[in-house]
C-alpha positions as CSV (number, residue, x, y, z in Angstrom):
1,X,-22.4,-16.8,-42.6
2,X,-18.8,-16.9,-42.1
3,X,-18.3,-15.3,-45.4
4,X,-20.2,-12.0,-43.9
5,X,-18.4,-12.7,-40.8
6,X,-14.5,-11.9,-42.7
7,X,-16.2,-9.5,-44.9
8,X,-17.1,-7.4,-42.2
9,X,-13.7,-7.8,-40.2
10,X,-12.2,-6.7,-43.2
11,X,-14.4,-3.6,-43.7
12,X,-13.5,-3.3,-40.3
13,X,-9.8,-3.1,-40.7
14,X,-10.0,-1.3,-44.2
15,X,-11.7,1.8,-42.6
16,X,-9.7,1.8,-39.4
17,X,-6.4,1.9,-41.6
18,X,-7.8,4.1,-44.2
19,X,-8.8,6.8,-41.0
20,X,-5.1,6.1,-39.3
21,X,-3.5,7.5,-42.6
22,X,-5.6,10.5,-42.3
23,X,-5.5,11.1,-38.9
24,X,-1.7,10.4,-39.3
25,X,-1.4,13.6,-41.8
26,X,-3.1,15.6,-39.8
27,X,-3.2,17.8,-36.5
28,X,-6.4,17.7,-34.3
29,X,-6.6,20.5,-31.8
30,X,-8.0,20.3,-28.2
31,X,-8.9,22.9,-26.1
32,X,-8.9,23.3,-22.1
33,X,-9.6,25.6,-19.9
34,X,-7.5,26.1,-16.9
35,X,-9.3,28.4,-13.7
36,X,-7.8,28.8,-10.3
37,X,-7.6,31.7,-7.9
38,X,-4.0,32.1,-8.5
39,X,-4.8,33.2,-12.0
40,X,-4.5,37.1,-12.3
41,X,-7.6,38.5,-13.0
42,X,-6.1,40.7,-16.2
43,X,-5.2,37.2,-17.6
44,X,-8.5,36.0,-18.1
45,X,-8.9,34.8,-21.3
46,X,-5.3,33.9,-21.9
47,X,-4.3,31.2,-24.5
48,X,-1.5,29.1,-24.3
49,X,-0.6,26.8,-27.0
50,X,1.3,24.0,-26.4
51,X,3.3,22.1,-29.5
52,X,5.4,18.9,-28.1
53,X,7.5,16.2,-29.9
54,X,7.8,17.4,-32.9
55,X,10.6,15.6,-33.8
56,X,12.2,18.0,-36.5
57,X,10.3,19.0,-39.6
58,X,10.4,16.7,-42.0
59,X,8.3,18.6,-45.2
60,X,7.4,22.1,-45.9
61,X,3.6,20.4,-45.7
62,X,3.7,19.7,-42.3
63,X,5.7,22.7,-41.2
64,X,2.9,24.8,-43.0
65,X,-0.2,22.8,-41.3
66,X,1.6,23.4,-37.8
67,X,2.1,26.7,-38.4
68,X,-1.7,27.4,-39.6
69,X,-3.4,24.9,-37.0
70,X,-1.5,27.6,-34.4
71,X,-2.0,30.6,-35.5
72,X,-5.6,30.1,-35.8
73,X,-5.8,29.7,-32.1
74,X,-4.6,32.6,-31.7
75,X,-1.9,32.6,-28.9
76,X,-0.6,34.7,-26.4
77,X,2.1,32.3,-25.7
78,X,3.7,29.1,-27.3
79,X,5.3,26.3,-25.0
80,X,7.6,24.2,-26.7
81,X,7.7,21.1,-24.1
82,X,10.6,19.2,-26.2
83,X,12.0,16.8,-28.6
84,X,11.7,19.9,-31.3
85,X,14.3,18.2,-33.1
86,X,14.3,13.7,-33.3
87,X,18.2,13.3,-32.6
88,X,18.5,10.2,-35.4
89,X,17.3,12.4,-38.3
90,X,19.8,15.2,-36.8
91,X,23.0,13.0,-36.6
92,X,22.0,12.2,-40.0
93,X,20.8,15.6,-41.7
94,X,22.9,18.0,-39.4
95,X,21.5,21.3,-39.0
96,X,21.2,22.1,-42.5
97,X,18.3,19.4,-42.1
98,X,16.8,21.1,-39.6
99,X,16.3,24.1,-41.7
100,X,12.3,23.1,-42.0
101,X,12.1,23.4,-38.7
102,X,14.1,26.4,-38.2
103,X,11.7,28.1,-40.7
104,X,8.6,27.2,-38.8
105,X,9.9,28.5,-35.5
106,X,10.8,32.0,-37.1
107,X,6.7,32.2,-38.3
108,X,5.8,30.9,-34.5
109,X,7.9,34.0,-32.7
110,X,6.3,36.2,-35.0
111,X,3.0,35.1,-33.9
112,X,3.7,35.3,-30.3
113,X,6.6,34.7,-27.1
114,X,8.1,31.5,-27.6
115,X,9.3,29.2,-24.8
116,X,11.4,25.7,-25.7
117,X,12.4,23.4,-22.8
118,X,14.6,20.2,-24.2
119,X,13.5,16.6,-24.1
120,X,15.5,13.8,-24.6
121,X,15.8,14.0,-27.9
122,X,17.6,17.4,-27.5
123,X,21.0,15.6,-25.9
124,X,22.3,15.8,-29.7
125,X,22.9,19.5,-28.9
126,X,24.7,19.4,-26.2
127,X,28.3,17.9,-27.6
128,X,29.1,21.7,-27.8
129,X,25.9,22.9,-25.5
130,X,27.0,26.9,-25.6
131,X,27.6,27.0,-29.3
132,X,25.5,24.7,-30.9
133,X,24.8,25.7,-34.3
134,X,20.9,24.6,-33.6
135,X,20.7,26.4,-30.5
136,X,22.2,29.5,-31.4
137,X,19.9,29.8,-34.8
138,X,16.9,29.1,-32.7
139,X,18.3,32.0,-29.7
140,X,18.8,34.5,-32.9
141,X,15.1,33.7,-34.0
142,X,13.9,34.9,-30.9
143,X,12.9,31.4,-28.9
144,X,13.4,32.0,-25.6
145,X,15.3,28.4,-24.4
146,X,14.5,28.4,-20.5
147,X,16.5,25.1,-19.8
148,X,16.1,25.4,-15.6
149,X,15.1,29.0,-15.7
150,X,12.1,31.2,-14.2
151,X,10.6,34.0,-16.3
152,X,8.0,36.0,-15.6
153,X,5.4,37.6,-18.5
154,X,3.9,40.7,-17.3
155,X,0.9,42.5,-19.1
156,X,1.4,45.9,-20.7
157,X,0.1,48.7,-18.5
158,X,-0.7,46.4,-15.7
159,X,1.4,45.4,-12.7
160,X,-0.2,41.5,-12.7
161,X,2.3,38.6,-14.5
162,X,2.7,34.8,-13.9
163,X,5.7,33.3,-13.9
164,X,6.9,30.3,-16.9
165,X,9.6,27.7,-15.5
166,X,10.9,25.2,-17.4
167,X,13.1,22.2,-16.9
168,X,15.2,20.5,-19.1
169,X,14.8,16.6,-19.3
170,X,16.7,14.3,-17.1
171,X,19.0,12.6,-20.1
172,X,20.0,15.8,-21.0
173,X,22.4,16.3,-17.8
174,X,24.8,13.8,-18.3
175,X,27.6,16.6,-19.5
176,X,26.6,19.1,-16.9
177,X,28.5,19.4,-13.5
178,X,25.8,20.5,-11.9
179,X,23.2,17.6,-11.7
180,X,25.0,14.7,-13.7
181,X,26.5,13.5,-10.3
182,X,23.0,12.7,-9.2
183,X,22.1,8.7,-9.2
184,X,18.9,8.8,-10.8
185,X,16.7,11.0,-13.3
186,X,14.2,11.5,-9.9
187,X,16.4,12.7,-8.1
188,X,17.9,14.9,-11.2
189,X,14.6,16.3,-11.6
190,X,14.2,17.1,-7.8
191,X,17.2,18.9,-7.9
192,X,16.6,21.0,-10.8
193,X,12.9,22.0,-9.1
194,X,15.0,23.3,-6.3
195,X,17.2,25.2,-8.1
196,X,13.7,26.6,-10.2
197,X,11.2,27.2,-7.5
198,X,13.7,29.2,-5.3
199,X,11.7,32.5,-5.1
200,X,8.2,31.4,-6.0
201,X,5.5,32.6,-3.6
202,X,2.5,30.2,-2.9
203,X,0.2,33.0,-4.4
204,X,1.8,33.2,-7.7
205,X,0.4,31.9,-10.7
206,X,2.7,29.2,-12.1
207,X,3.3,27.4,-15.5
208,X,6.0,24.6,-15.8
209,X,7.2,23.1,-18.5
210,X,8.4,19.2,-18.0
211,X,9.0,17.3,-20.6
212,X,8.6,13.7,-18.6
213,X,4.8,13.4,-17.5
214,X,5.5,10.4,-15.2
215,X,6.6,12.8,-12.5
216,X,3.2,14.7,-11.6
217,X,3.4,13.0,-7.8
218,X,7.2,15.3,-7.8
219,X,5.6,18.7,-9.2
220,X,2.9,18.8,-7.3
221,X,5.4,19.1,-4.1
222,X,6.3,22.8,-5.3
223,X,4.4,25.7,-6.0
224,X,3.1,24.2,-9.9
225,X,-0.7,25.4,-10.7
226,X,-0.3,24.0,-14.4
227,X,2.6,21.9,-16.0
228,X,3.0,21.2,-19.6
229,X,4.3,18.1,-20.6
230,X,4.7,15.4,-23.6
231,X,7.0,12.6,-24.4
232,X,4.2,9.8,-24.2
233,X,3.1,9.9,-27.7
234,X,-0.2,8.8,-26.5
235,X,0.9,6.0,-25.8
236,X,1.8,5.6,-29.7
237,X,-1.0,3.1,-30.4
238,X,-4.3,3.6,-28.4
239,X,-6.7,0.5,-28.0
240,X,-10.4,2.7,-28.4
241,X,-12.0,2.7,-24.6
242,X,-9.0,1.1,-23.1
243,X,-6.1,3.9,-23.2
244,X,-2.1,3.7,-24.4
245,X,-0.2,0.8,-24.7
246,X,3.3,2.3,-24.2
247,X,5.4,5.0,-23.5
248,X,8.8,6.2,-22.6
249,X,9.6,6.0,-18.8
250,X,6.1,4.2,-18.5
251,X,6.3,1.1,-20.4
252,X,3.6,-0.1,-21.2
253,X,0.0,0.4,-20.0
254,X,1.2,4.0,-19.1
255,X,-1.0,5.9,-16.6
256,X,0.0,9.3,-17.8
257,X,-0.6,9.6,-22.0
258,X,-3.0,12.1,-23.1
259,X,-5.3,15.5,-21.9
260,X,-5.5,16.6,-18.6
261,X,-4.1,15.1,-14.6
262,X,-5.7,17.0,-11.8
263,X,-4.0,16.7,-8.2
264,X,-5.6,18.9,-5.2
265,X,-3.2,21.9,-6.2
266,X,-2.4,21.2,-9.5
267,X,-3.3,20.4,-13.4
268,X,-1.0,18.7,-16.1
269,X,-1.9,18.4,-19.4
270,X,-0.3,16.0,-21.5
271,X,0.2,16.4,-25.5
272,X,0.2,13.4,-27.7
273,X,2.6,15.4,-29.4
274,X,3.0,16.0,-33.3
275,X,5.8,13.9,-34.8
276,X,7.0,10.1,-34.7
277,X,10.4,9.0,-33.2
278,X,11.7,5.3,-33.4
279,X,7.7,4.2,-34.5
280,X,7.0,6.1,-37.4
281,X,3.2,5.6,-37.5
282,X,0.2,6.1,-34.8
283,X,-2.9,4.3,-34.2
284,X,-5.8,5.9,-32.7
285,X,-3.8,8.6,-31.7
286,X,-3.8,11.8,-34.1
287,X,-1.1,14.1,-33.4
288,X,-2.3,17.0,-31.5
289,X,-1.9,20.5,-30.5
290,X,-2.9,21.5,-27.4
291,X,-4.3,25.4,-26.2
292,X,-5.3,26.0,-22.6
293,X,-7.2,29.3,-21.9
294,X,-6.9,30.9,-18.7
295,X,-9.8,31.7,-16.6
């Protein structure tokens, strides 16, 4: 009996590893669909394709399987909500080791507009933030970098647009005069909200891009419909019917990890993201690409 017993815990434990390894080489996509009144009519059927934490390229493999698993869905727009590059491998490779990653985002903008907000990771580019070598090869590719910006996307032929914000995470302020005099990343985040929403009417239709999930509670102040969002990692290891055990900002048992947070006036989806950071393997927790379709 007891030799059955370890038997099966080790079948147990053999599959669960041998399916991590897959899962762990691969990209599962999930699909939402997002509807609201404030959604113009002409952008029904709208896909948005969200790609977080990639945490730079690290073979021509993986840059390859991103790029297929997103054009096959299609996109009308790509969100990029951060940690694009992982800032150890780019103190150590420099931006001639980023050149993986520069690749795959010249095949994305040919695909479709790309938007790229910075996460934490990002702070690497920002000892010489206006003429980073990064920055300014990613700005000649044609990724748009809306770091506390508005833009709006307007349909050809058709006077209906929604508008994309993104701001830039917290950590990332510490050089600039504007916000770093702030006490805390809350009230950072508050502040560059302000600065973003100025001009938004309550009737238009939305779309932020946050890098830091754990502040739905402060988006859903302003005038968000849908926010974007990452830098969980799932959790990073995911205990099946139970949820994340621990992420960034959250520590552990974090309430806000994966797929989609509904407030009254609001929706945030959250992207396990694609790459790994300081824990370089997942469990239960596939990376993931994320495409929401208007309605």
């Amino acid at each position: 009996m007891k030799k059955k017993y370890w038997f099966l815990v080790l079948l147990i434990l053999a599959v669960s590893v041998i399916w991590n390894i897959y899962w762990n080489s691969n990209i599962v996509v999930h699909t939402y669909v997002h509807s609201g009144e404030d959604v113009p009519e002409s952008f029904g059927g709208y896909r948005i394709v969200q790609l977080t934490d990639i945490h730079s390229v690290r073979s021509e493999a993986q840059g390859q399987l991103i790029y297929e698993k997103t054009a096959a869905q299609e996109p009308d727009v790509i969100c990029i909500t951060g940690d694009l590059v992982d800032s150890k491998y780019y103190a150590s490779h420099g931006v001639g080791g980023e050149a993986l990653t520069l690749e795959l985002m010249e095949k994305l903008v040919a695909l479709s507009p790309v938007y790229f907000i910075y996460g934490n990771h990002e702070m690497i580019l920002l000892d010489n933030p206006e003429k980073n070598a990064f920055k300014v090869a990613l700005e000649e590719l044609g990724v748009h970098i809306i770091n506390n910006e508005v833009t709006e996307v307007s349909l050809e032929n058709n006077g209906e647009k929604i508008y994309i914000a993104g701001i830039q995470d917290p950590s990332t302020l510490y050089k600039d005069p504007k916000y770093a005099y702030y006490d805390t990343n809350a009230e950072r985040m508050e502040a560059m909200l302000d600065d973003v929403m100025e001009g938004i009417a309550e009737d238009d239709f939305l779309l932020l891009l946050s890098h830091r999930p754990e502040y739905l509670e402060l988006y859903d102040q302003y005038e968000v419909d849908l926010c974007l969002s990452g830098h969980a990692h799932g959790g990073q290891f995911r205990i099946p019917f139970v949820g994340g055990v621990y992420a960034p900002g959250q520590g552990f048992w974090p309430k806000y990890t994966v797929g989609v947070y509904e407030t009254e006036d609001m929706e945030m989806y959250v992207g396990t993201g694609i790459g790994n950071s300081v824990i370089p393997v997942r469990v239960f927790n596939p990376p993931e690409i994320l495409t929401i379709v208007l309605e």
